[in-house]
C-alpha positions as CSV (number, residue, x, y, z in Angstrom):
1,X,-147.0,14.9,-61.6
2,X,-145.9,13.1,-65.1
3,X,-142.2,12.9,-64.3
4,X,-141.7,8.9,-64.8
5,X,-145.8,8.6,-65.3
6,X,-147.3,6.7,-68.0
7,X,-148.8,9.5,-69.8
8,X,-147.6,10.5,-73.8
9,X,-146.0,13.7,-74.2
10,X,-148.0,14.7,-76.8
11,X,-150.9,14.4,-79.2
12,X,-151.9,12.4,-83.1
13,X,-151.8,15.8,-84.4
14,X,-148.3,16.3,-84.0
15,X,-147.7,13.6,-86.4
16,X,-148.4,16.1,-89.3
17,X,-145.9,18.6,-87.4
18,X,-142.7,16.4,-87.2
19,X,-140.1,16.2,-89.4
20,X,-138.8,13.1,-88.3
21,X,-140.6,9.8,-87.1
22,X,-139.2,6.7,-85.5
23,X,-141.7,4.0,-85.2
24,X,-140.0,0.9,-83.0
25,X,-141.6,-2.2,-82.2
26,X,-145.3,-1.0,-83.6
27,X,-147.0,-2.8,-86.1
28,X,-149.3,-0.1,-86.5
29,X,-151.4,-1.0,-89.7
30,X,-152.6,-4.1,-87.8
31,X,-152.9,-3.2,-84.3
32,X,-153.9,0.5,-84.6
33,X,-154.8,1.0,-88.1
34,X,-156.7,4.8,-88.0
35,X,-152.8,5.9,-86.6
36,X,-151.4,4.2,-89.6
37,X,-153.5,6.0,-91.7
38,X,-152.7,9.4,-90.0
39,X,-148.9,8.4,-90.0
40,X,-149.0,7.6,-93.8
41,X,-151.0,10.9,-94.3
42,X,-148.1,13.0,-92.8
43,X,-145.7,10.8,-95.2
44,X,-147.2,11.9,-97.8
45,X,-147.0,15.5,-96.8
46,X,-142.8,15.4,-96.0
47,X,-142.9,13.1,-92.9
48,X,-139.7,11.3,-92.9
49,X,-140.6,8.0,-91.6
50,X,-138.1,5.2,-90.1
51,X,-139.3,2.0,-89.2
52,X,-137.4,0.2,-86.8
53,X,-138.9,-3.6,-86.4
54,X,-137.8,-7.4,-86.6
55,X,-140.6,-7.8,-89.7
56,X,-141.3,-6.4,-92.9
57,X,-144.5,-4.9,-91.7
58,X,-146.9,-2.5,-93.9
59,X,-145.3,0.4,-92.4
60,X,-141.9,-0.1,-94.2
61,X,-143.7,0.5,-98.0
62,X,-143.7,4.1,-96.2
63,X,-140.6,4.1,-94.9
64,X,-137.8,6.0,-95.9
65,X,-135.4,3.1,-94.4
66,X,-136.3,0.0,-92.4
67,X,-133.9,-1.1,-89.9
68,X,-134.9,-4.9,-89.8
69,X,-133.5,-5.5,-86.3
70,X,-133.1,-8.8,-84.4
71,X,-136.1,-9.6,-82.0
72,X,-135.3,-8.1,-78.4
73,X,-131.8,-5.7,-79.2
74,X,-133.6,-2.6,-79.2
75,X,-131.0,-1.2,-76.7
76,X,-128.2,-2.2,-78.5
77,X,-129.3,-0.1,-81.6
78,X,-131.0,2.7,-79.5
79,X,-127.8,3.0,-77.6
80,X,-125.7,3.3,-80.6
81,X,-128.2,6.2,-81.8
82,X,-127.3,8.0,-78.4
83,X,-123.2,6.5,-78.9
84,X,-123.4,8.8,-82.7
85,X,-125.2,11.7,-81.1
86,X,-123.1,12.4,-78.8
87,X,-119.7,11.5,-80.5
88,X,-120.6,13.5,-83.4
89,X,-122.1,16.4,-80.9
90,X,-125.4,16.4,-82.6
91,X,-127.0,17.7,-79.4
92,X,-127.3,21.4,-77.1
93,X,-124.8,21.8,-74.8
94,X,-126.6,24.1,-72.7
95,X,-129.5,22.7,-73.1
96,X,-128.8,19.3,-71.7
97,X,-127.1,21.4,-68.7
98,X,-130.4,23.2,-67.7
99,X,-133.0,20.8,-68.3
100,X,-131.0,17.0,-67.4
101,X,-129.0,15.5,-64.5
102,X,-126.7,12.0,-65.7
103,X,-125.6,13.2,-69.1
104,X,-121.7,11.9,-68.1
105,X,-123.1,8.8,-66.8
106,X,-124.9,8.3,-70.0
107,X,-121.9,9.4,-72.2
108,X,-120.1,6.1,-70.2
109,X,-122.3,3.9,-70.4
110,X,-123.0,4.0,-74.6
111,X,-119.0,4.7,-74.9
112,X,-118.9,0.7,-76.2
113,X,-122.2,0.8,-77.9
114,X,-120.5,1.7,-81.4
115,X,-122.7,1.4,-84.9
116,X,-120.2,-1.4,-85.7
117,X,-120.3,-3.5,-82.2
118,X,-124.6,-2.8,-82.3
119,X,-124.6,-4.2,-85.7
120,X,-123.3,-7.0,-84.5
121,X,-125.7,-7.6,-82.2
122,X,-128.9,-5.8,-84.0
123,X,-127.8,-7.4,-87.7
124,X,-128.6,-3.7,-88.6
125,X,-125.8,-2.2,-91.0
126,X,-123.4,0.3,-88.7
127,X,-123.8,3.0,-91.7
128,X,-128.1,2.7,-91.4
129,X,-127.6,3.3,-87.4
130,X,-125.6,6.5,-88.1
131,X,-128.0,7.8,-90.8
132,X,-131.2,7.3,-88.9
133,X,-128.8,8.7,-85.8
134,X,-128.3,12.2,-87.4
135,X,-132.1,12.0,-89.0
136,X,-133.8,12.1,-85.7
137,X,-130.8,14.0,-83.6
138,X,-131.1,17.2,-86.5
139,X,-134.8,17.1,-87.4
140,X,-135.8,20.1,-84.7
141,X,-139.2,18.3,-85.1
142,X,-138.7,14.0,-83.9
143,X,-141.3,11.9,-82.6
144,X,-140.9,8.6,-81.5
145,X,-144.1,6.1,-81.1
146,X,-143.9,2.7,-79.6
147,X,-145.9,-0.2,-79.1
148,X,-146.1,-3.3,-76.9
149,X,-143.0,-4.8,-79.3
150,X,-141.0,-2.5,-77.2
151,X,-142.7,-3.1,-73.4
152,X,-143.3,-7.0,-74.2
153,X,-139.8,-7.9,-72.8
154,X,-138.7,-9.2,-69.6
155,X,-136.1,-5.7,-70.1
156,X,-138.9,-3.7,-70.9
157,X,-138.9,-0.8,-69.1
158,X,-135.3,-0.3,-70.2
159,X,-136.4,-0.3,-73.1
160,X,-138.8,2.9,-72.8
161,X,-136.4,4.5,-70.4
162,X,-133.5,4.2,-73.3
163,X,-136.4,5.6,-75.8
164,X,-136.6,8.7,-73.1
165,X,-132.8,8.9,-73.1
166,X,-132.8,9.6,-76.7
167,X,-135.7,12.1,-76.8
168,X,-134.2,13.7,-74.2
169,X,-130.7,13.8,-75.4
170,X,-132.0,16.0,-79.0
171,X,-134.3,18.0,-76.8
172,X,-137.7,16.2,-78.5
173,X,-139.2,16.9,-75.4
174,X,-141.8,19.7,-74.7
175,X,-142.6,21.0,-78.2
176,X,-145.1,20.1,-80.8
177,X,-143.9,17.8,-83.2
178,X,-141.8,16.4,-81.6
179,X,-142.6,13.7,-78.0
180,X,-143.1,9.9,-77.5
181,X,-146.2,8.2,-77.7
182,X,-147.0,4.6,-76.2
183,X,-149.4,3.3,-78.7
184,X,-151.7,1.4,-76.1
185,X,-152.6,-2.3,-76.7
186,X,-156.1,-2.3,-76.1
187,X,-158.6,0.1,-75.9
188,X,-159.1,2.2,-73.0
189,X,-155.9,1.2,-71.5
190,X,-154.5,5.0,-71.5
191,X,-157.7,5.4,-69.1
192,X,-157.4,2.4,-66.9
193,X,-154.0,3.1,-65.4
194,X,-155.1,6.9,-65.1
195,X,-158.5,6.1,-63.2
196,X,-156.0,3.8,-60.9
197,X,-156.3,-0.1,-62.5
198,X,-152.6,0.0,-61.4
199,X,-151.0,-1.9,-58.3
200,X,-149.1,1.4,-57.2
201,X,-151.3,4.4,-57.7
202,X,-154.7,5.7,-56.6
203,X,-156.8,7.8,-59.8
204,X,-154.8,10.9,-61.6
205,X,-151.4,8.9,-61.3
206,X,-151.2,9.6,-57.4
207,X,-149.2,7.5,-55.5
208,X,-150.1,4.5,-53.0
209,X,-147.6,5.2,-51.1
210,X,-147.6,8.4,-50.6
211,X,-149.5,9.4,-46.8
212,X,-151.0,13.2,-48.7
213,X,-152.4,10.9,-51.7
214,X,-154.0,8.3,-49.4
215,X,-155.5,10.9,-47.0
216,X,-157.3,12.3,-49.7
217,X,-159.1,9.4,-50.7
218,X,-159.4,8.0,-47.4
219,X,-161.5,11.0,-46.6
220,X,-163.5,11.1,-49.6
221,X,-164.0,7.6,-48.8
222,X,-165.0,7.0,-45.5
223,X,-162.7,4.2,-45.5
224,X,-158.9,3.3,-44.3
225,X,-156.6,2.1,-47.1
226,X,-153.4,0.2,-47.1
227,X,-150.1,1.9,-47.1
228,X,-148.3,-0.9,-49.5
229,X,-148.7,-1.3,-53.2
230,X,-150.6,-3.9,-54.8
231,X,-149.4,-7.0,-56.9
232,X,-149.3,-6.8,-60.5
233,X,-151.1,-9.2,-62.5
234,X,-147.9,-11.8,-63.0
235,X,-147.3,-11.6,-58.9
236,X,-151.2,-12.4,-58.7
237,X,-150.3,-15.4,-60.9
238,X,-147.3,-16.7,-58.5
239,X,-149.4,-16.0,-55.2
240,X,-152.2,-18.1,-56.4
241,X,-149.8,-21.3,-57.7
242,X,-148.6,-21.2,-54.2
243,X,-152.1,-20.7,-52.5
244,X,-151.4,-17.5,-51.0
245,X,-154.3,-15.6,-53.2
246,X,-158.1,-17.4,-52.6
247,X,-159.9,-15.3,-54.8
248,X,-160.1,-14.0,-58.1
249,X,-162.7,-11.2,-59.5
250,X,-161.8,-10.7,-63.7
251,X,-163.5,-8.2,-65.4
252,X,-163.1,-7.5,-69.1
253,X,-160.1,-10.0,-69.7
254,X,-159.6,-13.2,-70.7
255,X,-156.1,-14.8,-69.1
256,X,-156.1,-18.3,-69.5
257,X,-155.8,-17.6,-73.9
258,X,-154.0,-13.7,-73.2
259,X,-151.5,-14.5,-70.7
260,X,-148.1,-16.0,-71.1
261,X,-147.4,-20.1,-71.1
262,X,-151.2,-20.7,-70.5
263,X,-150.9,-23.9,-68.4
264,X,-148.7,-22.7,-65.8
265,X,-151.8,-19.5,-65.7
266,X,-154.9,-22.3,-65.8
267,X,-153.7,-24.0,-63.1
268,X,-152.8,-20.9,-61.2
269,X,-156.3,-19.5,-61.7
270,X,-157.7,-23.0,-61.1
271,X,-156.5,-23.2,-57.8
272,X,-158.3,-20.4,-56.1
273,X,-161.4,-20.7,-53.9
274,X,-163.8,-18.6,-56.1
275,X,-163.4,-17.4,-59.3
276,X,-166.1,-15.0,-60.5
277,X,-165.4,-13.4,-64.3
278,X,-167.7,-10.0,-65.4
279,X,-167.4,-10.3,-68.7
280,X,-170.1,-9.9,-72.0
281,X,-169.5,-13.8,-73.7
282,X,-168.9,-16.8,-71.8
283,X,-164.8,-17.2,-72.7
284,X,-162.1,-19.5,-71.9
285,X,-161.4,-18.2,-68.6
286,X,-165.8,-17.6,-68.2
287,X,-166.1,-21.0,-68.7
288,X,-164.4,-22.5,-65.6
289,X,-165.9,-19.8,-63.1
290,X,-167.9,-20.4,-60.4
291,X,-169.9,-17.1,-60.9
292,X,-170.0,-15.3,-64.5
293,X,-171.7,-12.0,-63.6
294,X,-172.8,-10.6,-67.4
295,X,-171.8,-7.2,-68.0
296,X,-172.9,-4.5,-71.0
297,X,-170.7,-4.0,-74.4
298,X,-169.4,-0.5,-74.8
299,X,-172.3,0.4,-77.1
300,X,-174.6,-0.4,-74.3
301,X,-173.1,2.5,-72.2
302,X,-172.5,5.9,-71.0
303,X,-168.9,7.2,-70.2
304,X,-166.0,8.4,-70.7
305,X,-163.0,6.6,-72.5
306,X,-159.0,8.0,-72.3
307,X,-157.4,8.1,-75.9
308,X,-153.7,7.1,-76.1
309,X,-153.0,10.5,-76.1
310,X,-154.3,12.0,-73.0
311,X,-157.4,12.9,-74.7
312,X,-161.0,11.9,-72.3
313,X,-163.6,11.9,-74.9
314,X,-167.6,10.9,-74.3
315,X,-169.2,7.8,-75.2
316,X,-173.0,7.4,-75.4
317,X,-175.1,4.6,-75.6
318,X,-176.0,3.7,-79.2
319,X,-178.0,0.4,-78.5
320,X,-180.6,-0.7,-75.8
321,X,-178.6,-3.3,-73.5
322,X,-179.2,-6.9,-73.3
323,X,-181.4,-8.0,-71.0
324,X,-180.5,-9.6,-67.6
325,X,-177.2,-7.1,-67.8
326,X,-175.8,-4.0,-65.8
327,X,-172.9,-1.7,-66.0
328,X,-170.2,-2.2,-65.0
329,X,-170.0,0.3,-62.2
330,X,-173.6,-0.9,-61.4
331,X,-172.2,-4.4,-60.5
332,X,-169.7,-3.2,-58.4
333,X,-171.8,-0.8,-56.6
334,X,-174.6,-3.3,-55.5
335,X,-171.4,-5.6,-54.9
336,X,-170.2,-3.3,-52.0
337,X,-173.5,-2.7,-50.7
338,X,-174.3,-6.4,-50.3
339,X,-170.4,-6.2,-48.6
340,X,-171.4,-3.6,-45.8
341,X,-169.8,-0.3,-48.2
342,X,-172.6,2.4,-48.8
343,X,-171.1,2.7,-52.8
344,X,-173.6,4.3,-54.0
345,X,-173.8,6.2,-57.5
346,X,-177.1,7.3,-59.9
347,X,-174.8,7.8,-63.4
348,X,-171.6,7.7,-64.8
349,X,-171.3,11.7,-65.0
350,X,-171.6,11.3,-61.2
351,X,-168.5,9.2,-60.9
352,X,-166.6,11.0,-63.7
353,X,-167.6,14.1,-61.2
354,X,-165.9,12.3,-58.3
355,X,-162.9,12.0,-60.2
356,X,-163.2,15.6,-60.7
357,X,-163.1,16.5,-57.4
358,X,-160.7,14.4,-56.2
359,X,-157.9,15.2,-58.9
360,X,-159.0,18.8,-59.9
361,X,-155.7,19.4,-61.1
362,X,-155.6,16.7,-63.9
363,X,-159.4,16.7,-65.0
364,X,-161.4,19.3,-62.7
365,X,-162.4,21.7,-66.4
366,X,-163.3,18.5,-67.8
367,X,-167.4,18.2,-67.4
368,X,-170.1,16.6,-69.5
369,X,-171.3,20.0,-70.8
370,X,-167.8,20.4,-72.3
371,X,-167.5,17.2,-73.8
372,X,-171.0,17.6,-75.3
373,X,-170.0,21.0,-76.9
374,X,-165.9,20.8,-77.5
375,X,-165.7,17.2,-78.2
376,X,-162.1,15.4,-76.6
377,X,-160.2,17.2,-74.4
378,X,-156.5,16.8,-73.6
379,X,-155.6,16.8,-69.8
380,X,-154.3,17.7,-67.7
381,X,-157.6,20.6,-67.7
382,X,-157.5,22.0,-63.9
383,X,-160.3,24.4,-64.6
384,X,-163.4,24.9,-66.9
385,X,-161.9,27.6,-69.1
386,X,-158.6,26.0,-69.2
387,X,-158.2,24.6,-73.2
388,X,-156.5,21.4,-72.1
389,X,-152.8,20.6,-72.5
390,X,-151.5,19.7,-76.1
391,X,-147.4,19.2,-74.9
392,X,-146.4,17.8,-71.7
393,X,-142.7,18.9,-70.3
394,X,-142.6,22.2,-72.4
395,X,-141.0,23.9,-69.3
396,X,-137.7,22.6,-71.5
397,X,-137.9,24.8,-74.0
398,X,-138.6,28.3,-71.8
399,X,-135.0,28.9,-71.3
400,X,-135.2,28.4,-67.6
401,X,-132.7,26.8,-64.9
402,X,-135.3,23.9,-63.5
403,X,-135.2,22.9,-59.9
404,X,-136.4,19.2,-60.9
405,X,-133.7,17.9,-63.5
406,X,-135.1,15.5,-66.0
407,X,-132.5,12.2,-65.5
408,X,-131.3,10.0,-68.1
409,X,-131.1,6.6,-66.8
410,X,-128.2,4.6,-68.7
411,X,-129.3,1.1,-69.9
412,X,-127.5,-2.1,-70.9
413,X,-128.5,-4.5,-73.5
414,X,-129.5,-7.9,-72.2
415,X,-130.3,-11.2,-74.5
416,X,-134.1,-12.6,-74.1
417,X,-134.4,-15.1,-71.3
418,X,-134.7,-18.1,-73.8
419,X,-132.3,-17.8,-76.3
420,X,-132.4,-20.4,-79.4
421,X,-130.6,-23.7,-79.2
422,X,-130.1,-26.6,-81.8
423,X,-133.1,-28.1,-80.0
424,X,-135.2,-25.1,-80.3
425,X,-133.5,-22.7,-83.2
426,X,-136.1,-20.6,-84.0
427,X,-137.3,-17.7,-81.9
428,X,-141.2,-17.1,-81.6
429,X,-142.7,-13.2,-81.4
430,X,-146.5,-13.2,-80.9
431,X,-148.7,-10.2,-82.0
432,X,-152.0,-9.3,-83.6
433,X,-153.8,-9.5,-86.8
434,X,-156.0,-6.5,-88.6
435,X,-159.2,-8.0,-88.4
436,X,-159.4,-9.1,-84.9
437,X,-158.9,-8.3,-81.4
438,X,-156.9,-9.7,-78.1
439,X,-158.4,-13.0,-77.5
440,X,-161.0,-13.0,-79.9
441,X,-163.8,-13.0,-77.3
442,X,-165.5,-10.4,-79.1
443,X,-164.3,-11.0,-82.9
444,X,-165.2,-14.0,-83.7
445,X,-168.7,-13.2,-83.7
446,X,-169.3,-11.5,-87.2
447,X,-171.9,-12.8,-90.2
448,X,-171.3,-15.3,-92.8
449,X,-171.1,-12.7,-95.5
450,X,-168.1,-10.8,-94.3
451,X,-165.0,-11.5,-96.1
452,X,-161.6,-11.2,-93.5
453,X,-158.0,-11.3,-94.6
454,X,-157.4,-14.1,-92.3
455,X,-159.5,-16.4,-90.6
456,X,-157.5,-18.9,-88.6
457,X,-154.1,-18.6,-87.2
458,X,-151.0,-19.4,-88.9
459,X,-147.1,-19.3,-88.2
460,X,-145.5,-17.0,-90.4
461,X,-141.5,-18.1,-91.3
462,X,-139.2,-16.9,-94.3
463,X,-139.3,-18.9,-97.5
464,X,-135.6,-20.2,-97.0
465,X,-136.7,-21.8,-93.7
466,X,-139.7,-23.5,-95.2
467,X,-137.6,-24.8,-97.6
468,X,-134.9,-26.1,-95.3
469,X,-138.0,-27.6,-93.4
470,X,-139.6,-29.3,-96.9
471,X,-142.5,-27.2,-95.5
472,X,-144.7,-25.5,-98.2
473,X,-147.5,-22.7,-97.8
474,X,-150.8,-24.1,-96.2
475,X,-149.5,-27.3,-94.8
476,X,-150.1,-27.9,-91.2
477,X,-147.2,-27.9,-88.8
478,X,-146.3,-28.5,-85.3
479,X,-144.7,-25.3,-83.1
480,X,-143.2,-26.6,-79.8
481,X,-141.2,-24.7,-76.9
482,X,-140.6,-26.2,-73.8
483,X,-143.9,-25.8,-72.7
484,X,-146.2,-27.1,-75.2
485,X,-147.0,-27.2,-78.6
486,X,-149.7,-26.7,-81.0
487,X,-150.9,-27.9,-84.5
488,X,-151.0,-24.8,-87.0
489,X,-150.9,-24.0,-90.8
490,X,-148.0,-22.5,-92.3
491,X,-147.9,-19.0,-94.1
492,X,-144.7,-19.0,-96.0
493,X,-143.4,-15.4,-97.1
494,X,-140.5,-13.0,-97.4
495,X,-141.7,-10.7,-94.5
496,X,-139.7,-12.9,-91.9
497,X,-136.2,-12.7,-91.1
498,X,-134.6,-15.9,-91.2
499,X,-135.0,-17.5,-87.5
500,X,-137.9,-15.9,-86.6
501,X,-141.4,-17.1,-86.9
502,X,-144.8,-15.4,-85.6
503,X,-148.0,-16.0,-84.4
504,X,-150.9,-14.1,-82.4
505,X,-153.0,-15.3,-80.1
506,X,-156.3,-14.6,-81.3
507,X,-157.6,-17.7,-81.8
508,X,-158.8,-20.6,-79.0
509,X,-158.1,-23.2,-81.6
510,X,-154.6,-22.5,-81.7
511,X,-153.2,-21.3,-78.3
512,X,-149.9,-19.6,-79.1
513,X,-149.4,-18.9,-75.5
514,X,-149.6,-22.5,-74.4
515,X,-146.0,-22.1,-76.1
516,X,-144.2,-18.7,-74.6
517,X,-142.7,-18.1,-71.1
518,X,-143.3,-16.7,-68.2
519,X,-140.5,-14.2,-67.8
520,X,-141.4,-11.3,-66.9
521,X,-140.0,-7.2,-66.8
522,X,-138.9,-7.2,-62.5
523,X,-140.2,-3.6,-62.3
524,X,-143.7,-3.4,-64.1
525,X,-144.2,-7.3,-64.2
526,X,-145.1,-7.3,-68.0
527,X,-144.3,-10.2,-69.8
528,X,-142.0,-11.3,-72.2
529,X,-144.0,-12.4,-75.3
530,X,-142.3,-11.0,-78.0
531,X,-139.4,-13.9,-77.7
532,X,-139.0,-17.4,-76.9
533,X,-137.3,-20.3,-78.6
534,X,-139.5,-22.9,-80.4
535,X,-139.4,-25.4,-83.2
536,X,-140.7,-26.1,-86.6
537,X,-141.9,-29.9,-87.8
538,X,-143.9,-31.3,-90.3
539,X,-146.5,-33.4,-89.2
């Protein structure tokens, strides 16, 4: 069931059980500080920690070495990591004979992708590839976590699958201490995709396409379903530019501020029939709906929420709800009835009971009682005695010829889809900020008393481009791509490489993505936000 799925290997805990971390693309203080905090713990305690990342983030004064690469050639360096491991034989023969299928194709395919011709590429020092090479590849104990600086790419999901080609290579696979973990980019997005908020699978990770899968719902149902995968959210964009796509139904999102070059997605959204937005504060995209439909806030509720490590954990309502509001599932249940569909549920615990039954396998030990008396629990949890599963894959490690091969899947480094030119020579990589969250929607709102690092945007750049630029630290600027461009103040500071600027996209005064591109991964239709070519101006 998790071969190719989106599920981590293993758990937070195994952070203080690895020898060896490699942190790519995650800047974890800001976007998922209580991590950071566990990550820095396990420093502390003999943790050797490697942060591999275009900025001087916060994680580096923990670092053993920072390998400062350049935005978007994470497969150069990663393949050069496999290109040492394998020339220097830093991994088990037998091993990769039992448990993989593709090691020669592998072996081919990084044969070019030498320290020296990846430094190259990565500006990362050949001699700092080989040494973080042999780190991870000896450690016994190597975890690798990522976040959306890795998946943010319009090469993506070659990204992860060179990440899994390298954990699979040193056998850091199937053991405590060692696994990769996708640090998610919002909350609750771990549980999303696994209650079936993806275009290809039904709840549990079961597949659309698959007739056995789409029986079983279909009976549980009462209803037929369709035998073709959905569209992702970009395709959604494209179908309703070109009219094909009349109506929209957002809940919990903001799009026209969160999603790549925001007028190419306003007018898209714009165009369809009816546009109806569930959503707690009347937003950006709220704003221009025809019908806002006001939901409760997660302290309004009962539930369950999915960690980013496969642990379900309770939620309870702390606060009476707002009036005039319902839950979530409440909408959508008098919503089907109104529709001719007899949806009909009395509680959360009843659907989470559903889910259950239906994928026994993944959550069917995993009731209310338990979460009232044990707290989290890790799935998959088939039965109510079963303890939950701490390591995924650990079938590796048992010393037993496997019928189903883990395959390595041989990548090759592209460039980002707008590379810089004279007219635009810096690139732009978005992010977020500690204090606040996403689109802001919800952050902004906070009393007058509170003091916050940062209150409005800026766009970060190294002191030698400011300088070039006769720009100085506070003044207001002009960032423009090809799409648009938007008046912000400067942060000057050494945490930039030169070439590279940032911004997030937190605030509706500055819209960062009225300025990036809509290029997007082919296979999971994720964006590229994490590079596009821009420039600089005083005002």
């Amino acid at each position: 069931m998790f071969g190719g799925s989106g599920a981590p290997t293993n758990r937070f805990e195994d952070f203080d059980q690895a020898k060896v971390l490699l942190l790519i693309g995650s800047n974890t203080t800001e976007a998922h500080p209580i991590v950071a905090n566990r990550i820095k713990k396990a420093v502390k305690a003999g943790l050797r920690l490697f942060v591999i990342d275009p900025r001087k983030i916060d994680m580096v004064k923990s670092a053993e070495k920072h390998l400062q690469l350049k935005v978007g050639s994470d497969i150069a360096l990663l393949n050069a990591m496999i290109h040492v491991i394998i020339k220097e034989e830093l991994y088990d023969t037998e091993y990769i004979a039992r448990v993989s299928e593709g090691f020669e194709e592998l072996k081919d395919k990084v044969e070019r992708y030498t320290p020296e011709y990846a430094a190259e590429i990565t500006r990362v020092p050949a001699e700092d590839i080989r040494e973080v090479a042999r780190a991870y590849a000896q450690a016994g104990q190597g975890m690798i976590a990522y976040t959306l600086g890795i998946t943010e790419h319009h090469f993506g999901v070659n990204n992860v699958l060179d990440i899994a080609n390298i954990a699979l290579l040193t056998g850091n696979i199937g053991k405590e201490g060692t696994g990769i973990l996708p640090l998610r980019g919002q909350n609750n997005v771990q549980g999303a995709g696994d209650m079936g908020c993806l275009p290809n699978q039904f709840v549990g990770g079961l597949k659309v396409g698959n007739e056995e899968h789409r029986k079983l719902f279909e009976d549980a149902w009462g209803v037929s379903l369709p035998r073709h995968n959905g569209h992702t959210q970009t395709a959604m964009l494209e179908k309703m530019s070109e009219g094909k796509m009349k109506a929209l139904y957002i809940i919990g999102e903001n799009p026209i501020m969160a999603d790549v070059n925001m007028h190419h997605t306003t007018a898209a959204i714009k165009n369809v029939d009816l546009l109806i937005v569930q959503d707690l504060f009347l937003h950006e995209t709220a704003k221009i709906a025809d019908v806002v439909l006001p939901a409760r806030s997660w302290a309004e509720v009962d539930g369950t929420y999915i960690n980013a490590d496969r642990r379900v954990q309770r939620t309870r309502k702390g606060i009476e709800a707002h009036l005039n509001t319902k839950e979530d599932w409440q909408i959508l249940c008098e919503l089907a009835q109104l529709m001719g569909y007899n949806m009909d549920y009395s509680s959360s615990e009843e659907i989470w009971n559903e889910v259950r039954t239906l994928v026994p396998e993944m959550f069917g030990g995993m009731s209310y009682e338990r979460f009232d008396r044990e707290g989290g629990l890790h799935y998959p949890c088939p039965t109510i005695d079963h303890p939950g599963t701490f390591v995924l894959h650990e079938r590796f490690h048992q010393g037993i010829e496997l019928k189903e091969k883990s395959k390595f899947v041989p990548v090759d480094f592209c460039l980002p889809a707008e590379p810089t030119c004279p007219d635009y020579p810096f690139t732009l990589t978005t992010g977020r900020r500690l204090e606040q969250y996403n689109t802001h929607s919800q952050t902004r709102y906070y009393p007058a008393n509170i003091k916050l690092k940062q209150t409005e945007e800026t766009v970060d750049m190294h002191e030698e481009d400011a300088c070039a630029l006769t720009i100085e630290d506070g003044e207001y600027v002009f960032v423009e791509s090809r799409r648009g461009k938007v008046k912000v103040k400067a942060k000057v500071c050494k945490k930039m490489q030169r070439g590279d600027v940032f911004m997030s996209f937190h605030w509706a005064e500055v819209p960062t993505n009225a300025l990036t591109l809509d290029e997007f991964d082919p296979i999971s239709g994720t964006a590229e936000y994490k590079a596009c070519a821009v420039k600089v101006y005083k005002i």
